[in-house]
DRENPA-3360 file (N, C-alpha, C; in nm, 2 decimals, always signed):
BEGIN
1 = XXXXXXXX = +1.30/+0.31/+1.65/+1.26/+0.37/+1.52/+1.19/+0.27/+1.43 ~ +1.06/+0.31/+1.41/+0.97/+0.24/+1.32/+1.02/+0.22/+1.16 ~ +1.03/+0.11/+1.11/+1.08/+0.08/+1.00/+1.01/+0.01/+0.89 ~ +0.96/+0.05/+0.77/+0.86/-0.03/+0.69/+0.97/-0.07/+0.56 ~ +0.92/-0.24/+0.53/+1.00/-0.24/+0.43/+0.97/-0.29/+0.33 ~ +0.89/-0.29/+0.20/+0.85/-0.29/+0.11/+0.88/-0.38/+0.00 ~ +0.83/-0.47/-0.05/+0.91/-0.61/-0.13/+0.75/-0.62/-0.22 ~ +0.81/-0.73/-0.38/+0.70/-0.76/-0.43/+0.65/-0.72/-0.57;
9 = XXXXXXXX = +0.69/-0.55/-0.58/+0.71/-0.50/-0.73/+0.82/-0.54/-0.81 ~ +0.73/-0.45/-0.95/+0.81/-0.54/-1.07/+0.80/-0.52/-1.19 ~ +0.81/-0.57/-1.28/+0.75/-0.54/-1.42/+0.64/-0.67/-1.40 ~ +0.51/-0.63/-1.51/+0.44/-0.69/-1.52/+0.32/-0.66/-1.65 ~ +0.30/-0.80/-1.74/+0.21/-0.71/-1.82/+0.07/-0.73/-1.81 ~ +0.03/-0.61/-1.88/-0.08/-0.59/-1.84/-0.23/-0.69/-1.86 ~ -0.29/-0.65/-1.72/-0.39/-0.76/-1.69/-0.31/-0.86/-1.59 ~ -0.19/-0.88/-1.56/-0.12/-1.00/-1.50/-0.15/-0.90/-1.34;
17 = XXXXXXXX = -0.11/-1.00/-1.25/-0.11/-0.93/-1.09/+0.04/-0.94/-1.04 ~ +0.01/-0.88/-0.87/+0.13/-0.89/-0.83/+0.08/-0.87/-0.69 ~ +0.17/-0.92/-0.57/+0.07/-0.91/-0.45/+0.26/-0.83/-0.33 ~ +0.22/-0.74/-0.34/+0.35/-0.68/-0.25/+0.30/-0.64/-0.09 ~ +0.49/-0.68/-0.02/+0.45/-0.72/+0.11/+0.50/-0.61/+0.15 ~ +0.44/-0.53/+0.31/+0.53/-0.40/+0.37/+0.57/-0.52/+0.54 ~ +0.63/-0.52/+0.56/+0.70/-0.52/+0.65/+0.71/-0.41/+0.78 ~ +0.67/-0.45/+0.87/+0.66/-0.36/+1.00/+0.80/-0.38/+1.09;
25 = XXXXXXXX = +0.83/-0.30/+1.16/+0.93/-0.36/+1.30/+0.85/-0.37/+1.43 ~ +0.73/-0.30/+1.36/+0.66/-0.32/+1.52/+0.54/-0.31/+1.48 ~ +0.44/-0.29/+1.60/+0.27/-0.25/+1.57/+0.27/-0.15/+1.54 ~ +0.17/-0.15/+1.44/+0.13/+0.01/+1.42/-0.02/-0.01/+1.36 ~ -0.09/+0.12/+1.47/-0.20/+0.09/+1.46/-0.30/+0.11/+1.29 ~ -0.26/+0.19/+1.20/-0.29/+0.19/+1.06/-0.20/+0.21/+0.97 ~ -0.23/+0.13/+0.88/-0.13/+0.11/+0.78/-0.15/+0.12/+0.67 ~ -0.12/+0.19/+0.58/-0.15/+0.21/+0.44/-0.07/+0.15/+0.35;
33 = XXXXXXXX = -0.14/+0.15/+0.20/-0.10/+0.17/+0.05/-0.12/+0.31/+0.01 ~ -0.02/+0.35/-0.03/-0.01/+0.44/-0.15/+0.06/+0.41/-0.25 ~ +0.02/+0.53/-0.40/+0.15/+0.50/-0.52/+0.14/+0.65/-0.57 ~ +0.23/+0.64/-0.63/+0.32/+0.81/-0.72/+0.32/+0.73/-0.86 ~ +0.27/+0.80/-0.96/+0.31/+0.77/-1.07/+0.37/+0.88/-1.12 ~ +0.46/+0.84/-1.21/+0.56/+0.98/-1.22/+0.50/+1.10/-1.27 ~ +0.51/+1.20/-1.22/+0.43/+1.39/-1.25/+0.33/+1.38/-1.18 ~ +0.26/+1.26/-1.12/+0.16/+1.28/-1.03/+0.15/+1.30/-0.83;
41 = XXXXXXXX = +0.09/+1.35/-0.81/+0.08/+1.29/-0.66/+0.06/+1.17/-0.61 ~ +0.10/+1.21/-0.47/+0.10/+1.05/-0.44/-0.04/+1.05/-0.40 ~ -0.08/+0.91/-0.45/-0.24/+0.91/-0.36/-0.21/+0.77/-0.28 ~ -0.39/+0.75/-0.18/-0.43/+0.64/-0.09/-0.48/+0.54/-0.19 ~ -0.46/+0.44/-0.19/-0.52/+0.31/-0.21/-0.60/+0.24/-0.15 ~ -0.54/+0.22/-0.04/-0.63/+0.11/+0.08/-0.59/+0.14/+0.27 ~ -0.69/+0.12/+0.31/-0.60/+0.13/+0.45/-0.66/+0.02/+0.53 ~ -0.57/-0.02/+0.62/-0.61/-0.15/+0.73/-0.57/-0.06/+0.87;
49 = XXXXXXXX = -0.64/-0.08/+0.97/-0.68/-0.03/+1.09/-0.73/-0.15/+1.22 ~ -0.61/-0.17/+1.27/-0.57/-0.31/+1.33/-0.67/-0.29/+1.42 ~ -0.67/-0.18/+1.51/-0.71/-0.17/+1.62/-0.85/-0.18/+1.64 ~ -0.94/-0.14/+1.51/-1.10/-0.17/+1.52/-1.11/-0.27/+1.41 ~ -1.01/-0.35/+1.29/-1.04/-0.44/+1.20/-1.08/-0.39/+1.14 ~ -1.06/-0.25/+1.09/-1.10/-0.17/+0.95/-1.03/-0.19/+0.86 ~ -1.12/-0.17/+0.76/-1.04/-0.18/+0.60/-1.10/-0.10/+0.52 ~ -1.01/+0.03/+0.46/-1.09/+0.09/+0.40/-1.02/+0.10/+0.24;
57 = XXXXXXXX = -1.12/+0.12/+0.13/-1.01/+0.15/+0.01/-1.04/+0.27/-0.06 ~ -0.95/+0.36/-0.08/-0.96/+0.46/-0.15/-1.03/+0.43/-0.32 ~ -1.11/+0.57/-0.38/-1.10/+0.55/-0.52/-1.04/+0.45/-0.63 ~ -0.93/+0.48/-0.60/-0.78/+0.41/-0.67/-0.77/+0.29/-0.62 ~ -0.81/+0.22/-0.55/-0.81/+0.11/-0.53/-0.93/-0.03/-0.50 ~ -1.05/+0.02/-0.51/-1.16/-0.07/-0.55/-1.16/-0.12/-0.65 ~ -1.21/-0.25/-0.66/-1.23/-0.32/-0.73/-1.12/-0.44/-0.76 ~ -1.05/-0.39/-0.74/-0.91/-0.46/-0.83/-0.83/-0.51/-0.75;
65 = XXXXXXXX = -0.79/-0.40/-0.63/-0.71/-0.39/-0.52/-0.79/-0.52/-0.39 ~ -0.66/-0.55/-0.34/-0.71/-0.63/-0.19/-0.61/-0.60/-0.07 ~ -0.61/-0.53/+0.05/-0.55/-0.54/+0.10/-0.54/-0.65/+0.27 ~ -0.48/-0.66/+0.29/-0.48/-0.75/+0.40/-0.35/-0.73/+0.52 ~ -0.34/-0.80/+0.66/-0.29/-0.79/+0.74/-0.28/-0.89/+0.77 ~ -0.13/-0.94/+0.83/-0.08/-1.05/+0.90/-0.07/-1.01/+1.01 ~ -0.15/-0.95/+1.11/-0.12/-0.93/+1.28/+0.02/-0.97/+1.35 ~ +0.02/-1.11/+1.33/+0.16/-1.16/+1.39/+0.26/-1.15/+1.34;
73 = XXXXXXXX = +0.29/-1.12/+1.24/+0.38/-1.08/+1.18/+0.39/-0.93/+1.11 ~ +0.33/-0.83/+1.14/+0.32/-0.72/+1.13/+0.36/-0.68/+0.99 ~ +0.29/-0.75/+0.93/+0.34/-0.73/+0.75/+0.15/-0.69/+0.68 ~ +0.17/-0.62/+0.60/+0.10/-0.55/+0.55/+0.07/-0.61/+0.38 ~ -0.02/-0.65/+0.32/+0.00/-0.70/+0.21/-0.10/-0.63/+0.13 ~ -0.07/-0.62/-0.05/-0.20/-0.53/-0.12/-0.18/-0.65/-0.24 ~ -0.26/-0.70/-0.31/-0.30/-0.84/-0.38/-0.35/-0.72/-0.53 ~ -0.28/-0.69/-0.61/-0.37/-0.68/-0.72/-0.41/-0.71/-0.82;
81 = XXXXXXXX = -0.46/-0.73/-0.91/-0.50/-0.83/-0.98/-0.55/-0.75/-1.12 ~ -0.58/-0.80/-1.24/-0.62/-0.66/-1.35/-0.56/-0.53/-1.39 ~ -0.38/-0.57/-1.39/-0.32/-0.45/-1.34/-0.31/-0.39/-1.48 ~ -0.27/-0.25/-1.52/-0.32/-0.18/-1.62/-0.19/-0.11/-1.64 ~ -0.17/-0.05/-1.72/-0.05/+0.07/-1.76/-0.07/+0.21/-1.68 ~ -0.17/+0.24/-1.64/-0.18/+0.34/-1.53/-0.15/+0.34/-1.44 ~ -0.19/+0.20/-1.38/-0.08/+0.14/-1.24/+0.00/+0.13/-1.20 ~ +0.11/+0.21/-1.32/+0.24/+0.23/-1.28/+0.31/+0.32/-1.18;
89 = XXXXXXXX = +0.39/+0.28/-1.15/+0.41/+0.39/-1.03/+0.51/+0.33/-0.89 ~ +0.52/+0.43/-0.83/+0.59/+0.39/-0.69/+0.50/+0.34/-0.56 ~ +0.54/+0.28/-0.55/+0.36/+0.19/-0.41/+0.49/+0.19/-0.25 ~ +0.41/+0.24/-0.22/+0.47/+0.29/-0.10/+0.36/+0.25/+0.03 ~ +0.44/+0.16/+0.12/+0.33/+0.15/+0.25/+0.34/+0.27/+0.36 ~ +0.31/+0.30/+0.44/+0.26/+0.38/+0.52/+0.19/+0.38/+0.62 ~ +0.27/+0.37/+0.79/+0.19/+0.38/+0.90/+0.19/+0.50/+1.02 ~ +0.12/+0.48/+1.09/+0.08/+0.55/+1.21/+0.06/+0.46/+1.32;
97 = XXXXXXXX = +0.10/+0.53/+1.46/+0.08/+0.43/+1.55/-0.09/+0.47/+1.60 ~ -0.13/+0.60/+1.54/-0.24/+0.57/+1.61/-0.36/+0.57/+1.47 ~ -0.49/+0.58/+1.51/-0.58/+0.60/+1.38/-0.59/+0.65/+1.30 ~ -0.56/+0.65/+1.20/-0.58/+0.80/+1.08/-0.66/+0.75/+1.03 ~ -0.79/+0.90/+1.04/-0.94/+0.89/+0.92/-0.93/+0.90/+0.78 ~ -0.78/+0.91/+0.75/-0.80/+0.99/+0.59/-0.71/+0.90/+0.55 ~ -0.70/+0.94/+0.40/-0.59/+0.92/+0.30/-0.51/+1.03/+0.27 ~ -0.47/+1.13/+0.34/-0.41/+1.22/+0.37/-0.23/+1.17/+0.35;
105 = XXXXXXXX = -0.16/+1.19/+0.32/+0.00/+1.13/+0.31/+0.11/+1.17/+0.45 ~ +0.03/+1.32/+0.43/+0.09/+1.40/+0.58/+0.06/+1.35/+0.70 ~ -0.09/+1.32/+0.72/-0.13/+1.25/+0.83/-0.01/+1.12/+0.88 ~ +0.03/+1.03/+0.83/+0.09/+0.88/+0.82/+0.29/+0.92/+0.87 ~ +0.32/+0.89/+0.95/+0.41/+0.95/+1.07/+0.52/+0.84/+0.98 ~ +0.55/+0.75/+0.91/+0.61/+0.65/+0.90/+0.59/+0.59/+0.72 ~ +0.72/+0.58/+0.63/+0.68/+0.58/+0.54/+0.81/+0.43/+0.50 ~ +0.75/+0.36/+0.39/+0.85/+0.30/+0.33/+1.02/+0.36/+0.23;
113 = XXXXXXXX = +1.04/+0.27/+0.16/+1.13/+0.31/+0.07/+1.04/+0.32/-0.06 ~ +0.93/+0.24/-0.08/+0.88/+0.24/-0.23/+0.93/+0.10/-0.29 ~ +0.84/+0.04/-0.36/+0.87/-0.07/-0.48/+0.80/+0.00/-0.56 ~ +0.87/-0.08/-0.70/+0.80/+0.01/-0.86/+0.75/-0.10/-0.86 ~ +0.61/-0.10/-0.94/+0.56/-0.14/-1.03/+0.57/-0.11/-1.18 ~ +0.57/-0.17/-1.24/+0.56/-0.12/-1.38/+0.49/-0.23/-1.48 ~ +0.38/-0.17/-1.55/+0.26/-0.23/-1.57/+0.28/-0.21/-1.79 ~ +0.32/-0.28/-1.87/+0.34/-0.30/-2.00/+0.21/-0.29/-2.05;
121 = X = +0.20/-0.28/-2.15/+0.08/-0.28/-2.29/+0.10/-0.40/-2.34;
% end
Protein backbone atom coordinates (compact mmCIF):
# COMPACT_ATOMS: atom_id res chain seq x y z
CA UNK A 1 0.00 0.00 0.00
CA UNK A 2 1.40 3.29 -1.31
CA UNK A 3 1.75 5.88 1.45
CA UNK A 4 2.45 9.69 1.13
CA UNK A 5 3.35 11.69 4.07
CA UNK A 6 3.28 15.21 4.12
CA UNK A 7 5.45 17.54 6.67
CA UNK A 8 6.50 21.37 6.61
CA UNK A 9 3.22 23.54 6.98
CA UNK A 10 2.45 26.14 9.28
CA UNK A 11 1.62 29.52 10.17
CA UNK A 12 3.44 31.99 8.34
CA UNK A 13 3.32 35.71 7.62
CA UNK A 14 2.88 36.99 4.87
CA UNK A 15 5.62 37.33 2.19
CA UNK A 16 7.70 34.79 4.50
CA UNK A 17 8.18 31.08 2.76
CA UNK A 18 7.94 27.58 3.70
CA UNK A 19 9.37 24.55 1.79
CA UNK A 20 7.08 21.27 2.62
CA UNK A 21 8.17 17.64 2.22
CA UNK A 22 5.84 14.55 0.77
CA UNK A 23 7.29 11.48 1.57
CA UNK A 24 6.78 8.41 -0.65
CA UNK A 25 7.06 4.49 0.49
CA UNK A 26 7.89 3.77 -2.81
CA UNK A 27 8.31 5.03 -6.57
CA UNK A 28 5.87 6.60 -8.09
CA UNK A 29 6.03 7.62 -11.41
CA UNK A 30 4.14 11.42 -10.88
CA UNK A 31 3.79 13.28 -8.17
CA UNK A 32 1.93 16.18 -7.39
CA UNK A 33 1.06 19.40 -5.27
CA UNK A 34 -2.15 20.41 -4.65
CA UNK A 35 -4.12 22.85 -2.02
CA UNK A 36 -7.96 23.31 -0.78
CA UNK A 37 -8.60 26.52 0.59
CA UNK A 38 -11.50 26.42 2.64
CA UNK A 39 -15.13 26.70 0.27
CA UNK A 40 -12.86 26.11 -2.58
CA UNK A 41 -11.74 23.23 -4.69
CA UNK A 42 -8.88 21.53 -4.62
CA UNK A 43 -6.63 22.59 -7.41
CA UNK A 44 -2.88 21.52 -9.11
CA UNK A 45 0.10 23.45 -8.30
CA UNK A 46 3.03 21.64 -9.72
CA UNK A 47 3.78 18.25 -11.02
CA UNK A 48 7.20 16.29 -11.20
CA UNK A 49 7.23 13.23 -13.67
CA UNK A 50 10.23 11.05 -12.71
CA UNK A 51 10.04 8.90 -15.52
CA UNK A 52 10.69 11.63 -18.45
CA UNK A 53 12.25 14.48 -15.72
CA UNK A 54 9.20 16.57 -16.23
CA UNK A 55 8.14 19.36 -14.32
CA UNK A 56 5.16 21.02 -14.85
CA UNK A 57 3.36 24.01 -12.83
CA UNK A 58 -0.12 24.67 -12.90
CA UNK A 59 -1.60 28.46 -12.84
CA UNK A 60 -1.53 28.46 -9.09
CA UNK A 61 1.72 27.86 -8.91
CA UNK A 62 4.21 29.85 -11.15
CA UNK A 63 6.20 32.16 -10.28
CA UNK A 64 6.48 31.76 -6.61
CA UNK A 65 6.21 28.01 -6.33
CA UNK A 66 9.28 25.46 -6.84
CA UNK A 67 8.90 22.10 -6.93
CA UNK A 68 11.55 19.47 -6.77
CA UNK A 69 12.41 15.64 -6.37
CA UNK A 70 14.73 13.61 -4.37
CA UNK A 71 14.81 10.28 -6.52
CA UNK A 72 16.55 8.41 -3.74
CA UNK A 73 14.69 9.09 -1.33
CA UNK A 74 11.33 9.32 -2.88
CA UNK A 75 10.38 12.62 -1.19
CA UNK A 76 8.68 15.17 -3.09
CA UNK A 77 9.40 18.81 -2.08
CA UNK A 78 7.37 22.38 -3.07
CA UNK A 79 9.75 25.53 -1.92
CA UNK A 80 7.52 28.65 -1.75
CA UNK A 81 8.51 31.78 -1.34
CA UNK A 82 6.17 35.26 -1.46
CA UNK A 83 3.58 33.50 0.38
CA UNK A 84 0.26 35.63 0.60
CA UNK A 85 -3.13 35.24 2.57
CA UNK A 86 -4.66 33.43 -0.35
CA UNK A 87 -2.25 30.72 0.05
CA UNK A 88 -3.96 29.52 2.61
CA UNK A 89 -5.14 26.32 2.60
CA UNK A 90 -4.65 22.47 2.81
CA UNK A 91 -1.45 21.33 0.44
CA UNK A 92 -1.80 18.01 -0.21
CA UNK A 93 0.83 15.72 -2.30
CA UNK A 94 -0.44 13.30 -4.72
CA UNK A 95 0.83 10.30 -6.81
CA UNK A 96 0.40 7.86 -9.55
CA UNK A 97 2.38 5.03 -10.48
CA UNK A 98 2.04 5.82 -13.91
CA UNK A 99 1.94 9.33 -15.99
CA UNK A 100 -0.80 11.66 -15.55
CA UNK A 101 -1.18 14.59 -18.24
CA UNK A 102 -3.35 16.69 -16.15
CA UNK A 103 -4.01 18.45 -12.98
CA UNK A 104 -7.00 16.50 -12.69
CA UNK A 105 -7.38 15.31 -8.64
CA UNK A 106 -9.32 12.15 -9.84
CA UNK A 107 -6.68 11.16 -12.24
CA UNK A 108 -3.84 10.78 -9.08
CA UNK A 109 -4.55 7.06 -7.45
CA UNK A 110 -2.70 8.01 -4.08
CA UNK A 111 -3.17 10.98 -1.91
CA UNK A 112 -1.57 12.40 1.39
CA UNK A 113 -3.06 13.45 4.73
CA UNK A 114 -2.70 17.31 3.98
CA UNK A 115 -0.41 20.00 5.89
CA UNK A 116 -2.14 23.52 6.57
CA UNK A 117 -0.56 26.39 5.68
CA UNK A 118 -1.75 29.35 6.91
CA UNK A 119 -0.53 32.64 5.48
CA UNK A 120 -1.29 36.10 8.03
CA UNK A 121 -1.64 39.81 6.91
Amino acid sequence: QVQLVESGGGPVQAGGSLKLSCVASGYLASMAWFRQAPGKEREGIAKHVASLNYIVYADSGKGRFNISKDNAENTLYLQMSSLQPEDTGTYYCAAHYGYVPSFVASDFDYWGQGTQVTVSS
